[in-house]
N, C-alpha and C positions, 0 to 999 in steps of 0.2 A: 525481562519482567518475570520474576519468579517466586517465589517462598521458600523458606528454608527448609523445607523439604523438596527439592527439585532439585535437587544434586544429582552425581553422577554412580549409578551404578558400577558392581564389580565389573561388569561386562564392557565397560565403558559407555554405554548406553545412558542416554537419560532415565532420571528413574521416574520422578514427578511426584505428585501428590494422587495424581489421576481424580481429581475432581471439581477439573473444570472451572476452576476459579470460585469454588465455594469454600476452598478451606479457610479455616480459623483463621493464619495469618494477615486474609486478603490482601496478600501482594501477586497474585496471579490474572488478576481481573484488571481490562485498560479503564474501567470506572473507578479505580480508585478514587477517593476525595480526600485531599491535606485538612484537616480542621483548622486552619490558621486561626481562631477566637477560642481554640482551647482552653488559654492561658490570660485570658481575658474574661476580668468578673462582670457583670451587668451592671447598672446604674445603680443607686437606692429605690426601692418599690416598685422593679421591672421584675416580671413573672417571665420565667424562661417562655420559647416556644412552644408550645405543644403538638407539635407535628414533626414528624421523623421521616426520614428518605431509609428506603426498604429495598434490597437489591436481590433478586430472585438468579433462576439459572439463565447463563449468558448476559447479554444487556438489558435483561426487561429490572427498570427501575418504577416503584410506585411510591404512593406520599401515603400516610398514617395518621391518625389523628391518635394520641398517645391518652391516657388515664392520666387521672393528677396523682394521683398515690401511686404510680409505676415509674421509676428512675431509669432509663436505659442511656446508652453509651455506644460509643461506635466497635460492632463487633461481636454484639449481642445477638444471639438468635432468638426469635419471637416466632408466636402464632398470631397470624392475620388473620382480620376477617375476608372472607368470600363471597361468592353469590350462595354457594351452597359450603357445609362444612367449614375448613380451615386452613389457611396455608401457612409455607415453615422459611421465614426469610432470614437477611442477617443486614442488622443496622448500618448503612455506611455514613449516616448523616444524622446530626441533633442540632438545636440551637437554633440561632440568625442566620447561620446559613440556609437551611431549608428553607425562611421563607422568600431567600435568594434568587434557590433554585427552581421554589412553584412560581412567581415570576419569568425566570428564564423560559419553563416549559409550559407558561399561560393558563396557571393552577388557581384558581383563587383559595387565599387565607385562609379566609375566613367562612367557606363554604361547608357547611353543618352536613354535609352529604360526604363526604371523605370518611372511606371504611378505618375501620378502628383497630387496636391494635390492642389482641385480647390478654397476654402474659406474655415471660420470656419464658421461651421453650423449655418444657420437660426433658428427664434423657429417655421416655417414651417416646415422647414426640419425634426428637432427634433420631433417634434408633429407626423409628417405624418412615420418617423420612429417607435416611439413607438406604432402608429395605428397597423404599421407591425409587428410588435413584439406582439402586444397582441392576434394576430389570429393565430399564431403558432402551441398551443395547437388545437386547434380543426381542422385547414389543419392535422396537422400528424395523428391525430385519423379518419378523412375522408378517407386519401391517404391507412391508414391502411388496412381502410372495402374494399377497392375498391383492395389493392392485395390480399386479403384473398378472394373476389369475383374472380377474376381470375388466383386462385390457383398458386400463386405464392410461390416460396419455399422463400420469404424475412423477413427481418425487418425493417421496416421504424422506426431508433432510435432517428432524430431528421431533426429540419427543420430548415432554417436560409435563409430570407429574406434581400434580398439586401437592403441597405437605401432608395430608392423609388421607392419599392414596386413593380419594372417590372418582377423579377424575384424571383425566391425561390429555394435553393439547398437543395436536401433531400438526409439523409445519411442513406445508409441501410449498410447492413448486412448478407451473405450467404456464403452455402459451396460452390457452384458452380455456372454456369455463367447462368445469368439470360436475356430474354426476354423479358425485360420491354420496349418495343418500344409501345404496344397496352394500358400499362398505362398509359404513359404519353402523348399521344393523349387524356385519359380520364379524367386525371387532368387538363389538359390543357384545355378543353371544360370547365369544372367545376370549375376552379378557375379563368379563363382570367386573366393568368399570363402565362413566360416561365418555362419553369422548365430542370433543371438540377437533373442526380442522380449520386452523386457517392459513391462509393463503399469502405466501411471501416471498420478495423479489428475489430476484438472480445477486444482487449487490450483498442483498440483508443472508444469504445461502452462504456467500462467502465468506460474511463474516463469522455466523456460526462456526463453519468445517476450520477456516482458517487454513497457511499453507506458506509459502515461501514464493515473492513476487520475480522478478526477470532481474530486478537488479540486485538480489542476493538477500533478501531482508524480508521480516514477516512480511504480512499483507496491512496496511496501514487500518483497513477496517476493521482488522481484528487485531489491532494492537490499543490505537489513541483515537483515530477517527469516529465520526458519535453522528456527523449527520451526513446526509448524499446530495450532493450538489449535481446539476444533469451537467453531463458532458457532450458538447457537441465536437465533429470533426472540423471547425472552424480553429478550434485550438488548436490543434495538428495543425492546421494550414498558417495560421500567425507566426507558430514558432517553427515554420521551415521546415516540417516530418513529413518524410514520406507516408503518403495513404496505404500504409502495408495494415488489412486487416488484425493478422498474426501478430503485429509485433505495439500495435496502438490497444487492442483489448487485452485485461486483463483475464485470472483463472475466472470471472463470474460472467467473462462470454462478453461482456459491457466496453466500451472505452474506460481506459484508465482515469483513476481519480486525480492522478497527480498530471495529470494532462494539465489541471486546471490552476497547480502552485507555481508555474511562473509566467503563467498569461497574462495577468498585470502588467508584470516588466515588459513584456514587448509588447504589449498596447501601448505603451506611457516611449519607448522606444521609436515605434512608429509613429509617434504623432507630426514631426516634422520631419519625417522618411518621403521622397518622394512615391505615387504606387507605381504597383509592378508594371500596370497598364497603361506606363508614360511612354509615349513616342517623342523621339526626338530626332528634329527634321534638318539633315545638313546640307551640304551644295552637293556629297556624293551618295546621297541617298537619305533611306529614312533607317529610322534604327531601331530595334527594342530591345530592350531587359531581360534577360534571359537569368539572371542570378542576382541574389542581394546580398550583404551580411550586416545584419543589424546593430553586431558590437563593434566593427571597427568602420564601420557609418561609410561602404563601400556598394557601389552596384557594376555589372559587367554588362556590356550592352554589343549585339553586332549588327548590322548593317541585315538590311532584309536580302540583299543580293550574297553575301556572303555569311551565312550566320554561325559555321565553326569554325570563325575567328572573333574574340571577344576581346571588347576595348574594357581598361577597368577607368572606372569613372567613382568619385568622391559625390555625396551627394549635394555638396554647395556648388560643385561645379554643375549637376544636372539641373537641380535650380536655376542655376544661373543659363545655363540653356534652353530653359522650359521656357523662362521670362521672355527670353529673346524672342522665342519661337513666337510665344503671343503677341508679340509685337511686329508680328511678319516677318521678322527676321532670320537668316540661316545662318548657320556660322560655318567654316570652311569643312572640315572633319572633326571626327572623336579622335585622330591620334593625335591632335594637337594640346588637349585634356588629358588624353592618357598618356603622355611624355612626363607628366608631372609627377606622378601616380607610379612609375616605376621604382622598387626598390633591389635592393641586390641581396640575393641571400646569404646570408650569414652561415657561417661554417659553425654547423652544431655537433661536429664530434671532431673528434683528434686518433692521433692514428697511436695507441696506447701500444703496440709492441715494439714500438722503431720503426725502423728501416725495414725490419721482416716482412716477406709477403705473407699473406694467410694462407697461401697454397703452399707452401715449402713445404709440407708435408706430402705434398700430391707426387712430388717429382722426385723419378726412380731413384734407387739405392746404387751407387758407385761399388764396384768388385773392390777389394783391399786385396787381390791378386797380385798385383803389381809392386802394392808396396812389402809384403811380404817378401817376394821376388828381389826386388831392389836389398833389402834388408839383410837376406841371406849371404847375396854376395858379398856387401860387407863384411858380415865375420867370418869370412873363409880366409883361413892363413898363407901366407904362399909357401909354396915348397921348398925345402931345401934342395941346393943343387950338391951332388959330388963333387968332390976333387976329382 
C-alpha cells in the first residue's frame, strides 16, 4: 500500500512521501474508499447527497454537511467546521455512498446538527496546515520529557493538530487514571496552544505507530482492519496453541487479532468431535485423550495405568465406544480399534546422488605413493647385456 511517491531511494532505502497517509494521491491510508457510483448518473429530479465523509490524520473519519453552491469530489481538501476555529481534511467520500456509510457508523441523515463544511482549502490554509504538521514530532518528544518530569505513569503516543494550529490533541496511553490537569497548564505555557488529552487503548497505539507482525507482514490494524473484536484465550485453546504468552500476544502487549479468523472453522469442525474430557471404559482399564487432530478427524488415547503409550483412534470409532459404554458396556481394548488406524509411511524422499554415500567425503585421502612407484618401474628399460 503505497503512492507513487513511495519508491525507493538512492540508498536503497524506502523514500516515502513521509506523511502519514495524507498525501494527494491517497493510496497510503488502509481507509481508502473505491467510488463504485462514480460513473452512475442519479434518477430524473434526485438532488445529489449533501453530506461528505472527511478523512483527518490517521483513521479519524468524520461526516459534513456540504453548501449547495460548493461542488467537491474525492481528494479535495477542505476547511471544517470545529468547536472552536477550523480544521484542514481531504474528501474521501461524495454521493449515495456517504449515506451508506452514516448508516453503517449509526449517523443520522438527516440530522441538522452535523458540522458543515466551510470551503475547499486555500494554499494558506494548506501551507499553514502542513507548518502544523511538521512540528508534531518534536511537541510529542517535549510533552514526553515534561510527563517523565512529573512522574506521570503515561504514554504520549502521538499528536494531531487541528487545521489552524489553535489546538492539539495528544493521545496517550495508561493502565490507570491519570492527573494530567498540572500538564497541561505546562504545555499550554509552552506551546501557546489549547490542548486536548485523550485516552487510547494498547490495540488503537498499535495501530497508529504500526510495525511488522511475527508472521512477516504489516500489522493488520494498521493496514485494513477498522474495528477490534475482544480476543479471549479460549481461541487459543479451540485451535490447539499452546498458552505461550510471548508467542499468542501481539507488539500492543494484547492477544492477537487474527487469533479470531479461524475460530469459526474449528467451532463448525468440533461440533461432532467427540470432548477432550471423554473417558473410555475397557475390560483393561479406563482410558483418556491425551491428543486430538481436528482435520483428519483423529484422537490418541492411553490407558490411565500406562499413559506414554497412545492408542490412535478415529472419532466414529470413539463414538461408537462411548455409546457402548452408556449402555454399560466394555469392550475388550483400544488396540483392537487402533489395528484399523494404522498406516505405513510412505517414503518422502529419494536418494538423489545414487548409490554415493554423503559421507564419501569424510573418509581419508589414499597416498598415490604406490601407484607412482608401480609406474616408474614400468618405464625402466632393461639393460643390455655384453658379449
Amino acid at each position: 500500500m503505497g503512492c507513487n511517491s513511495c519508491s525507493t531511494g538512492k540508498d536503497g532505502q524506502p523514500r516515502g512521501c513521509k506523511n502519514n497517509g495524507t498525501c494527494g494521491t491517497d493510496g497510503c491510508n488502509k481507509l481508502t474508499v473505491f467510488d463504485w457510483l462514480s460513473n452512475m448518473s442519479l434518477p430524473n429530479g434526485e438532488k445529489p447527497f449533501d453530506c461528505v465523509e472527511v478523512r483527518f490524520k490517521n483513521s479519524r473519519k468524520e461526516f459534513y454537511r456540504c453548501p449547495e453552491n460548493l461542488s467537491l469530489s474525492i481528494g479535495d481538501i477542505v476547511a471544517t467546521q470545529s468547536k472552536s476555529g477550523h480544521d484542514v481534511g481531504m474528501i474521501t467520500l461524495t454521493g449515495e455512498l456517504v449515506k451508506v456509510q452514516m448508516k453503517k457508523k449509526k449517523a443520522a441523515p438527516n440530522d441538522e446538527g452535523l458540522p458543515k463544511v466551510y470551503r475547499k482549502a486555500t494554499q494558506k490554509d494548506i501551507d499553514k496546515w502542513q507548518k502544523c504538521r511538521d512540528k508534531e514530532d518534536e511537541i510529542k518528544k517535549r510533552s514526553r520529557e515534561m510527563a517523565i518530569l512529573l512522574n506521570l505513569q503515561m504514554k504520549i503516543s502521538d499528536v494531531e493538530f487541528q487545521g489552524d494550529g489553535s489546538k492539539a490533541t495528544f493521545y496517550y496511553t495508561a493502565e490507570e487514571r491519570i492527573d494530567f490537569r498540572q500538564l497541561i497548564k505546562d504545555m499550554a505555557k509552552d506551546f501557546g496552544i489549547r490542548i486536548e488529552m485523550r485516552q487510547i487503548g494498547y490495540r488503537q497505539e498499535a495501530q497508529r505507530l504500526g510495525g511488522i507482525g511475527s508472521c512477516g507482514r504489516e500489522l493488520c490494524c494498521s493496514t485494513w482492519l477498522t474495528d477490534f473484536r475482544s480476543v479471549s484465550t479460549s481461541a487459543a485453546r479451540y485451535q490447539q496453541l499452546s498458552l505461550n504468552p510471548q508467542k499468542l500476544a501481539g507488539q500492543c502487549g494484547k492477544l492477537k487479532c487474527c487469533l479470531n479468523y479461524e475460530l469459526d472453522m474449528y467451532l463448525e469442525a468440533l461440533k461432532d468431535f467427540p470432548s477432550q474430557d471423554s473417558k473410555l471404559h475397557t475390560a483393561k482399564g479406563m482410558a483418556f485423550c491425551q491428543k486430538t487432530d481436528i482435520f483428519k478427524g483423529l484422537l490418541w488415547f492411553s490407558y490411565k495405568e500406562d499413559p506414554s503409550r497412545w492408542h490412535t483412534l478415529s472419532k466414529v470409532q470413539v463414538h461408537e465406544i462411548l455409546a457402548k459404554n452408556r449402555n454399560k458396556e466394555k469392550v475388550a481394548s483400544l488396540e483392537e480399534y487402533a489395528v484399523d488406524n494404522v498406516q505405513e509411511e510412505a517414503l518422502l524422499f529419494e536418494n538423489v546422488v545414487g548409490q554415493d554415500s554423503l559421507t564419501r567425503f569424510d573418509r581419508p585421502k589414499r597416498s598415490n605413493r604406490r601407484k607412482k612407484n608401480k609406474k616408474r618401474r614400468n618405464n625402466v628399460k632393461p639393460a643390455k647385456r655384453n658379449a
